[in-house]
C-alpha positions as CSV (number, residue, x, y, z in Angstrom):
1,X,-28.9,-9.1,-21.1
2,X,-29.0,-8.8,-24.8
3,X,-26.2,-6.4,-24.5
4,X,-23.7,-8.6,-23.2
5,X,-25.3,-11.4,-25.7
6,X,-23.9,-9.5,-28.7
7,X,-20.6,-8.6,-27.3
8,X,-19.7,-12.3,-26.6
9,X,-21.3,-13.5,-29.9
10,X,-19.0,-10.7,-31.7
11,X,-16.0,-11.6,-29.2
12,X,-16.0,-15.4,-30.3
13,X,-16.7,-14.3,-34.1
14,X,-13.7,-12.0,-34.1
15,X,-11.7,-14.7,-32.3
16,X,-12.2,-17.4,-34.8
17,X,-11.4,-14.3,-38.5
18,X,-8.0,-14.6,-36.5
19,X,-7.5,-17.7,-38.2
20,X,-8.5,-16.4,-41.6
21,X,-6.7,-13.4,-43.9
22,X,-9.3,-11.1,-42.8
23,X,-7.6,-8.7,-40.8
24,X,-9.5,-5.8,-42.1
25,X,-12.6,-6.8,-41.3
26,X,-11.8,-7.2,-37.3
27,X,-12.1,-4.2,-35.8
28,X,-14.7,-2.6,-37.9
29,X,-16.8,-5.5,-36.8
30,X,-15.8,-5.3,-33.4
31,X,-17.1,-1.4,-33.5
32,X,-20.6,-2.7,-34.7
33,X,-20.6,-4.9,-32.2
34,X,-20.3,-2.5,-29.6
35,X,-22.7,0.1,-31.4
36,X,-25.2,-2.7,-31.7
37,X,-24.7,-3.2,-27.8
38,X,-25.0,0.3,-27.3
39,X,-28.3,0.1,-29.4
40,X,-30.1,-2.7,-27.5
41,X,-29.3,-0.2,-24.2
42,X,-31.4,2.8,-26.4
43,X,-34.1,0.1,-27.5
44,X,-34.4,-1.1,-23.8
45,X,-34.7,-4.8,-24.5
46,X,-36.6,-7.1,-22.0
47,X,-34.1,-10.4,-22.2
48,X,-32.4,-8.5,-19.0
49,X,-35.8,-9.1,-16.9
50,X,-36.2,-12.2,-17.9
51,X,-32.8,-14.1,-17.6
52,X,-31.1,-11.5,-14.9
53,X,-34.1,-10.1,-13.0
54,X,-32.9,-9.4,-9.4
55,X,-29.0,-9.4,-10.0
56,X,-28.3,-7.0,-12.3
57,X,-29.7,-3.1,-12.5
58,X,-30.0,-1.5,-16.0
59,X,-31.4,2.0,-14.7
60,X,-30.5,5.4,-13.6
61,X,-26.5,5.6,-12.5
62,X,-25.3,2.2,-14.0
63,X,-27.1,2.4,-17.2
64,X,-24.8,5.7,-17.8
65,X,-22.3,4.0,-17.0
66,X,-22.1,1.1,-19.2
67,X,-22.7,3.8,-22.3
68,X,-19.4,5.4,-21.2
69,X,-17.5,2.2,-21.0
70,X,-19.0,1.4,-24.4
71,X,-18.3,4.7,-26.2
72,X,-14.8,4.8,-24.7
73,X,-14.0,1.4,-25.9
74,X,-15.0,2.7,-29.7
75,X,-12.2,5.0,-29.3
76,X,-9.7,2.5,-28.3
77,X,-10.6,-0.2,-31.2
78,X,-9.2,1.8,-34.1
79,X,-5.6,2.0,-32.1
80,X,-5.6,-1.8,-32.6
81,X,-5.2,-2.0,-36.3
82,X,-1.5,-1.0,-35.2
83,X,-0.7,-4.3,-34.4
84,X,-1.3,-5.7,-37.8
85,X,2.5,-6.0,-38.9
86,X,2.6,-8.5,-36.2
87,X,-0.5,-10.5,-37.8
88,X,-4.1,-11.2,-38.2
89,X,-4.2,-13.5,-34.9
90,X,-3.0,-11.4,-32.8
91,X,-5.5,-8.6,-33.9
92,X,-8.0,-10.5,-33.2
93,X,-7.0,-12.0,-30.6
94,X,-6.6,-8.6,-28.8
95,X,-9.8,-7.4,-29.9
96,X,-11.5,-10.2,-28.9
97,X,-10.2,-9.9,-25.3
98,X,-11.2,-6.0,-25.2
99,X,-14.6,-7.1,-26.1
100,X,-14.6,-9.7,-23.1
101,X,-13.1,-7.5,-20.4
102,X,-16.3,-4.9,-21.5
103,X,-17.9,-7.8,-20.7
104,X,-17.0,-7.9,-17.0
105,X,-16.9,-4.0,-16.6
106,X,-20.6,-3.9,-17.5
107,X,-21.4,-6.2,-14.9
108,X,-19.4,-4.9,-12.2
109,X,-21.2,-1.4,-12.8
110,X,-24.6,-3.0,-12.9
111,X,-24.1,-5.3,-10.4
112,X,-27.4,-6.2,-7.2
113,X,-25.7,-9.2,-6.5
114,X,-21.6,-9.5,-4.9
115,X,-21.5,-12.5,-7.1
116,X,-22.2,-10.7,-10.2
117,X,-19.8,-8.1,-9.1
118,X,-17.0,-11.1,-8.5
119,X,-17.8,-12.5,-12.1
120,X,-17.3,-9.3,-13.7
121,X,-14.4,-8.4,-11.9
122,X,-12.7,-12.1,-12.6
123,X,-14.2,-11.5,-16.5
124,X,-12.3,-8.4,-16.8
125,X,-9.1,-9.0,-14.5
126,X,-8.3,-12.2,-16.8
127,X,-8.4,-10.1,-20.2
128,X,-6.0,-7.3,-18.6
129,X,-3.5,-10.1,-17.3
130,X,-3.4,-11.2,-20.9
131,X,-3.2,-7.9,-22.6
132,X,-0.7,-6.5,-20.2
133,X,1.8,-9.5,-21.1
134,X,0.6,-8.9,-24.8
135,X,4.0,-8.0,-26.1
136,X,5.8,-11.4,-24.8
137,X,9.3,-10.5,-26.8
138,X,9.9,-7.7,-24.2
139,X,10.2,-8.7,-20.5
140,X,8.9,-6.0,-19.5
141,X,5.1,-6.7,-20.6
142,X,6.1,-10.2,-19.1
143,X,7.4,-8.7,-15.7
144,X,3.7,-6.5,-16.2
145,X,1.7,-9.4,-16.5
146,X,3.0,-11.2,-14.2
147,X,3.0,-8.7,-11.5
148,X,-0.7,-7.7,-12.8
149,X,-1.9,-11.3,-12.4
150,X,-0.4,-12.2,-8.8
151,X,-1.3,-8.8,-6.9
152,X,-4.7,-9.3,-9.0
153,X,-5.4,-12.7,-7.8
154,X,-4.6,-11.4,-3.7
155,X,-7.4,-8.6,-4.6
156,X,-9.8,-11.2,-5.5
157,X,-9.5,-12.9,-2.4
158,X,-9.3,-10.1,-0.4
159,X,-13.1,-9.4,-2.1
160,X,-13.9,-13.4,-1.9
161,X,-13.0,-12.6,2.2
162,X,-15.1,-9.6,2.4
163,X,-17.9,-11.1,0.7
164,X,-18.4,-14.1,2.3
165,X,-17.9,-11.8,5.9
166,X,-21.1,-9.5,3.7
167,X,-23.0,-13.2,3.4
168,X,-22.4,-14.1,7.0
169,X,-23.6,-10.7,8.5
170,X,-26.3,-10.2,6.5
171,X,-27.5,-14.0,4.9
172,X,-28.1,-12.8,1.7
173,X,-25.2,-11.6,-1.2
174,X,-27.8,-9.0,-2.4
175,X,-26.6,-5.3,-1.7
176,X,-30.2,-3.8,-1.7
177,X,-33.2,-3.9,0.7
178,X,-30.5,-4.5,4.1
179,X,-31.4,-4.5,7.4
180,X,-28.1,-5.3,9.3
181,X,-28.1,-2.7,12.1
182,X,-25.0,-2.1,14.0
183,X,-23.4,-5.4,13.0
184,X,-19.3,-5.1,13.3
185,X,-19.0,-8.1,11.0
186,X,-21.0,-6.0,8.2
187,X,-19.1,-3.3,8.7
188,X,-15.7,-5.6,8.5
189,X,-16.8,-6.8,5.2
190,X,-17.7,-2.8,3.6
191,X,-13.8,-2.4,4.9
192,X,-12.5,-5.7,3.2
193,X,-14.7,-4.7,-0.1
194,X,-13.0,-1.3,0.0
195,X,-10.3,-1.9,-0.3
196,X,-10.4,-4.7,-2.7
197,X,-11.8,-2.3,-5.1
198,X,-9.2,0.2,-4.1
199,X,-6.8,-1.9,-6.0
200,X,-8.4,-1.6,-8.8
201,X,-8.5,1.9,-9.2
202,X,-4.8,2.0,-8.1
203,X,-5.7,4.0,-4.4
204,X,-3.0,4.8,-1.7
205,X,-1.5,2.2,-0.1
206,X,-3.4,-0.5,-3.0
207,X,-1.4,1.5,-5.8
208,X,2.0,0.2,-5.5
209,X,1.3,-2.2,-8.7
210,X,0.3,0.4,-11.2
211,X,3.6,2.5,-12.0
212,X,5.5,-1.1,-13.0
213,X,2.3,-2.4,-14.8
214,X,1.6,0.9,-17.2
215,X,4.9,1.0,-17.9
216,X,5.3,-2.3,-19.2
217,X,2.5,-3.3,-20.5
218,X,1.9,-2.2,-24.4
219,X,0.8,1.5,-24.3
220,X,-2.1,0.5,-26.2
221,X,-3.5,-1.5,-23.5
222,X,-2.5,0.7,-20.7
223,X,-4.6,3.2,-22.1
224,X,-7.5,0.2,-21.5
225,X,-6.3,-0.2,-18.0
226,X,-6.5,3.5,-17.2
227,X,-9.9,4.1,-18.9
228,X,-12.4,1.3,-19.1
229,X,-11.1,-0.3,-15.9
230,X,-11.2,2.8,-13.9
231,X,-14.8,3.3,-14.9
232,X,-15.9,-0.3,-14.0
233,X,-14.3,-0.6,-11.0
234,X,-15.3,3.2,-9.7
235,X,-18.9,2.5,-11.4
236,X,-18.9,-0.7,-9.1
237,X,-18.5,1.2,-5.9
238,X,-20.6,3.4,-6.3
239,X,-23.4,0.5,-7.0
240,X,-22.4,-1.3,-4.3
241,X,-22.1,2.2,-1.6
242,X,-25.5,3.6,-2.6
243,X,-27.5,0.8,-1.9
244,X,-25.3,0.5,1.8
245,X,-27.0,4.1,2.4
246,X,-27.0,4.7,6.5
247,X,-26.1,0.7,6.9
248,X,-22.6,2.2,6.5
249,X,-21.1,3.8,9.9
250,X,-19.4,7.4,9.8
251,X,-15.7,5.6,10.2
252,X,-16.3,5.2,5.8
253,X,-16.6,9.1,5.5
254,X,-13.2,9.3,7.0
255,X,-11.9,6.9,5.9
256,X,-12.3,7.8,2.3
257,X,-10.8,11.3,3.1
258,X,-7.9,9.7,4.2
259,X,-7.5,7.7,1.2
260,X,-7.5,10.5,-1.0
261,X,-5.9,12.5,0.3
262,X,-2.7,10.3,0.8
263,X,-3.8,9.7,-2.8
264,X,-3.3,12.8,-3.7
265,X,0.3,13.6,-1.6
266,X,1.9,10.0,-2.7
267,X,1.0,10.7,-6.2
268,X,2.0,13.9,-6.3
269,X,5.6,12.9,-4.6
270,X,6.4,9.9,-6.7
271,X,5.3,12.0,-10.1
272,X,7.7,14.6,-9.9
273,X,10.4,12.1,-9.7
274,X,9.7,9.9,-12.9
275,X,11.6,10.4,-16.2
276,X,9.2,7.6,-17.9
277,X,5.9,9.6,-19.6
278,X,3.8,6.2,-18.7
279,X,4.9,5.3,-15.1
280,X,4.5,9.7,-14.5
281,X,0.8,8.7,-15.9
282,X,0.6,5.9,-13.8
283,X,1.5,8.3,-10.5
284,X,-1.0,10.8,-12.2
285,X,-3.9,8.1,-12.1
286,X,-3.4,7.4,-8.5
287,X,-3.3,11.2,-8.1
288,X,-7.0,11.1,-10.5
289,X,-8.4,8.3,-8.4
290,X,-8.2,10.4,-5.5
291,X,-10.0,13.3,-6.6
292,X,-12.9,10.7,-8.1
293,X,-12.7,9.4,-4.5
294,X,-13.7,12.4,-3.2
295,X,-17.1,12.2,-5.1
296,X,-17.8,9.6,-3.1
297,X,-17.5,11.1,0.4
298,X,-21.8,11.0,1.9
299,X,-22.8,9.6,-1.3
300,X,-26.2,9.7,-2.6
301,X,-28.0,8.2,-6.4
302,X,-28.2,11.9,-7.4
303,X,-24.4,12.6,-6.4
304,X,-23.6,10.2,-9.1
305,X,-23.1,13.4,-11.9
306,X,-20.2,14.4,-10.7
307,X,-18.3,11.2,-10.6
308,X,-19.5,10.9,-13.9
309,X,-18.2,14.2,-15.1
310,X,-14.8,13.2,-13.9
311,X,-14.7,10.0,-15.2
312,X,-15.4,11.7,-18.3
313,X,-12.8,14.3,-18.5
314,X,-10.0,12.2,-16.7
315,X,-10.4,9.6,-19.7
316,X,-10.4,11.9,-22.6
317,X,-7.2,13.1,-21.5
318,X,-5.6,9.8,-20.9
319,X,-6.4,8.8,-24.0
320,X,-4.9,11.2,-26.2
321,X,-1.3,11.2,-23.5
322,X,-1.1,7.3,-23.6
323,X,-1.9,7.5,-27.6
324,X,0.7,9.8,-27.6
325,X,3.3,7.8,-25.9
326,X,2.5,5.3,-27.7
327,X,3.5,6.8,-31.0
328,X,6.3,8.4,-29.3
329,X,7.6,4.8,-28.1
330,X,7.2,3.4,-31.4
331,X,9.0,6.1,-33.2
332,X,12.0,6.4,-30.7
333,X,11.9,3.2,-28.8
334,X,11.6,4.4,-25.3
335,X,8.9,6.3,-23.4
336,X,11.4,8.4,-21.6
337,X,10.7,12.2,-21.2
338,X,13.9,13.4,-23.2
339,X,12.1,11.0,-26.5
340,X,9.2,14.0,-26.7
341,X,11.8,16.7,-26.6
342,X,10.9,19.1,-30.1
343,X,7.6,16.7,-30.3
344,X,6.2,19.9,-31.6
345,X,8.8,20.5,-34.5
346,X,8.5,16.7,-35.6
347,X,4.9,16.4,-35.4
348,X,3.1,19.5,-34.7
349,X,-0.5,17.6,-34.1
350,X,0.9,15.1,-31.4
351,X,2.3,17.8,-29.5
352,X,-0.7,20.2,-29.9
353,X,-3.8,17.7,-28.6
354,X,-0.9,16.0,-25.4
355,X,-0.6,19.6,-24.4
356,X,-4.7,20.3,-23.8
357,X,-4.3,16.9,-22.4
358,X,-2.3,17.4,-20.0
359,X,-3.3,20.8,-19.0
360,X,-6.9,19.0,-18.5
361,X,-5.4,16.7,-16.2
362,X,-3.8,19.4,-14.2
363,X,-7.0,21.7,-14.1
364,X,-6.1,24.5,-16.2
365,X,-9.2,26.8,-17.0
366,X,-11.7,25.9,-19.8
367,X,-10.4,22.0,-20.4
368,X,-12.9,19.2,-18.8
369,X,-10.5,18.9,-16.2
370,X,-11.1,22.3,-14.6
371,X,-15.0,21.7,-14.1
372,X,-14.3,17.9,-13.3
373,X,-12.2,19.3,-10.2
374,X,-14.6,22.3,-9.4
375,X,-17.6,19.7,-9.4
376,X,-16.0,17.4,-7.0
377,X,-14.6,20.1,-4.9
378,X,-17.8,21.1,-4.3
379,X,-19.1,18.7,-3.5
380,X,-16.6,17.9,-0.4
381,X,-17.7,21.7,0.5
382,X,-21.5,21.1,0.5
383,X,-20.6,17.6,3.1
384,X,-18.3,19.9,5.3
385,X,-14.8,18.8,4.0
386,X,-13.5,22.2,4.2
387,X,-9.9,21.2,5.1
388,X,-9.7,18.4,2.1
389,X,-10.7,21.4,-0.3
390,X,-7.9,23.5,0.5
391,X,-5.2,20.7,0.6
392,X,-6.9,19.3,-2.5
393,X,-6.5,22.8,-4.4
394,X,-2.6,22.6,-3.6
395,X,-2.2,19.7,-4.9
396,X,-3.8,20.4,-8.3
397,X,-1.7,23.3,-8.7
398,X,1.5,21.4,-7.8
399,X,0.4,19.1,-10.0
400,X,1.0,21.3,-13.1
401,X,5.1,21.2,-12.0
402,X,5.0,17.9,-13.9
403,X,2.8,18.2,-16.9
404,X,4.4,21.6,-17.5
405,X,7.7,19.6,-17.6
406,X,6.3,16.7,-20.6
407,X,5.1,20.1,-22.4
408,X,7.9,22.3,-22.3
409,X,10.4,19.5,-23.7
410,X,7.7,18.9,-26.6
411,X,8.0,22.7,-27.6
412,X,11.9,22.9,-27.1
413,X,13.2,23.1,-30.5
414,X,15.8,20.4,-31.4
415,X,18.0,20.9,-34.3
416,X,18.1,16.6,-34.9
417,X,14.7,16.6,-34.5
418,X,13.2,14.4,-38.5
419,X,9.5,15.8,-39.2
420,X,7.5,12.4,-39.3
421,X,3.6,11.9,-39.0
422,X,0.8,9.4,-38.6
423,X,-2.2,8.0,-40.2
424,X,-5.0,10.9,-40.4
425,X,-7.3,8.0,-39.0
426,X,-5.5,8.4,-35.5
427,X,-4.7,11.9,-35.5
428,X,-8.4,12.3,-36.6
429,X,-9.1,10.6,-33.2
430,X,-6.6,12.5,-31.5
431,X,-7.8,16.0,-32.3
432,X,-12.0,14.7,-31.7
433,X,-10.8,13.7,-28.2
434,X,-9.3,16.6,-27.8
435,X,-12.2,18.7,-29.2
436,X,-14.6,17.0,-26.9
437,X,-12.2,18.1,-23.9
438,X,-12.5,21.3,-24.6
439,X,-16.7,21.0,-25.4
440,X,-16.8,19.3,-21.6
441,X,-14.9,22.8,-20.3
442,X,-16.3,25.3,-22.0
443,X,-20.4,23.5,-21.9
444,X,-20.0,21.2,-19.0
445,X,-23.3,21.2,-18.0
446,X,-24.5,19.7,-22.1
447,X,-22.9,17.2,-20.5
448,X,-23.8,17.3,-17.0
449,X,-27.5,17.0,-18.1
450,X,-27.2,14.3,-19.9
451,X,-26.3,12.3,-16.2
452,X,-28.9,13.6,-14.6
């Protein structure tokens, strides 16, 4: 509890320098905030027993995950300073709303109670809407926000539905300790819950909002939306289908291999024809989401490392692209492909950490992406899933066709191509990310140990 006690104390603090000249002071402040979060996790506080005991779970699985949403958060803060030109309130007021949404992820992912889980996804879902229409002088963040907040609100009652189907079947909103049988109702509401949080990670057929929604939203926050909200909402479902254990029937190991794999095929098809870098990354997510998916297939607690791994990998790397883009965007005004053409000749750093990025994301050997695949693939093999191996492979080889394409105009040389560089601070970031990518590869299991 006292976790989510400093966060808000910090998110109202921050909210209130945004009336003061104090600009500097915001996000450094912010990133204490979060390390002291981070630090009452380590010093395992008691406040959590005695103000959440029974609705929240701060062990094992979730506990891991709230650390990754926190530490991926501190590498999303210093990226806000960019917005100073445009004034102290709306840094603030930015920062304030990241701090709130990691609010909401940290109780979706520890989440023993559906209302919890609704709470945290509302707590985060508001701060998203907000920060996707962020840049109101465009229409496209409006069009973004807007789509965001309508297709958001149908997900919540599609969860609100299968929740109150849970409650009926089972007459309690607790997801541990069930003894439902072979009720159709319960098994109606794992469905409706499904595919509520299916949205959020942008599955097949729940993805259709993401493409319009990274695109327009500022590239900033997108990275948010395609890091921190992945994790909650993936950490979420995997808290909510490990407790479910044999209470679930066999129909949810198929369908899940269903939903990846059209995941994986729709992804795949819509990428190849984008000329936008962030709507591409938008199809590339979907095509993520349904590799993480298939971690899920006959889940068990100690299953839990290799969503993790992937989770780990697949955010490094989108990261450092959507960083990318956005400097890109900035510098050229457009996020189309032909803007990164001789990236490499105009700033040699940009174009260096996008390509391990995207080679991670595709699966080349010794990125975190490679052994993020090979875990999850795997693990389909050990459950019997033979067939979704194979297709799976093909698809992560097809998949290089398109990230091969960003990187080959970033190394073709173009003789109107002006040198011009960014603050050390990001490309410091930049190259750590990028660094750690290539740690997760070459040592995966350092990191694999420290889920286990």
């Amino acid at each position: 509890m006292l976790p989510l006690i400093i966060l808000t104390i910090i998110g109202v603090l921050i909210l209130f320098l945004g009336f003061t000249r104090k600009t500097k002071l915001i996000v450094p402040i912010a990133i204490l905030g979060i390390l002291g979060a981070i630090g009452a996790y380590l010093a395992a506080t008691k406040m959590y027993n005695e103000w959440m005991g029974g609705m929240m779970s701060l062990h094992g699985p979730p506990l891991i995950f709230n650390y990754l949403i926190l530490v991926i958060a501190l590498f999303i803060l210093p990226f806000i300073n960019v917005f100073n030109k445009r004034g102290s309130e709306e840094v603030a007021d930015f920062t304030g709303l990241i701090l709130f949404s990691l609010i909401g992820g940290i109780m979706m992912v520890s989440h023993l109670d559906l209302i919890v889980l609704f709470l945290g996804i509302e707590i985060m879902s508001i701060a998203m809407y907000i920060l996707a229409g962020a840049d109101r002088r465009i229409l496209q963040s409006n069009e973004a926000a807007l789509k965001y907040f309508i297709l958001g609100a149908f997900s919540s009652a599609i969860l609100l539905f299968g929740i109150a189907l849970f409650y009926a079947s089972t007459g309690t909103l607790k997801i541990y300790d069930l003894q439902v049988g072979d009720s159709p109702i319960f098994q109606l509401s794992v469905l409706i819950i499904f595919c509520a949080f299916a949205f959020k990670v942008a599955l097949v057929p729940f993805h259709f909002w993401a493409p319009d929604v990274y695109q327009g939203s500022p590239t900033i926050f997108t990275a948010t939306m395609a890091t921190i909200v992945k994790i909650a909402a993936f950490g979420a479902l995997f808290q909510f289908l490990r407790y479910l254990g044999n209470n679930v029937g066999e129909w949810m190991f198929w369908l899940m291999s269903i939903v990846a794999l059209a995941s994986l095929v729709l992804g795949n098809i819509m990428a190849y024809t984008q000329t936008s870098v962030k709507r591409l990354l938008a199809y590339s997510s979907v095509v993520q989401a349904g590799f993480i998916l298939i971690g899920f297939l006959q889940l068990k607690q100690e299953d839990s490392w290799p969503i993790l791994y992937y989770l780990v990998a697949y955010c490094l790397a989108s990261l450092v692209c959507f960083f990318v883009c956005y400097f890109v965007e900035n510098k050229k005004g457009s996020d189309h492909i032909d803007e990164f053409e001789g990236l490499f000749y105009a700033n040699p750093v940009l174009a260096v950490v996008m390509t391990i990025a995207l080679i991670s994301l595709g699966g080349g050997p010794l990125t975190a992406g490679f052994m993020a695949k090979l875990f999850v693939l795997n693990h389909a093999a050990s459950v019997g899933s033979i067939a979704l191996v194979v297709m799976a492979l093909v698809f992560a080889v097809t998949s290089m066709y398109y990230y091969f394409k960003i990187i080959n105009r970033m190394f073709t040389r173009n003789s109107e191509q002006a040198v011009w560089s960014v603050s050390w601070t990001y490309q410091g970031v930049l190259i750590l990310l990028s660094i750690l990518t290539f740690i997760a590869g070459i040592l995966p299991f350092w990191i694999v140990n420290l889920f286990k």
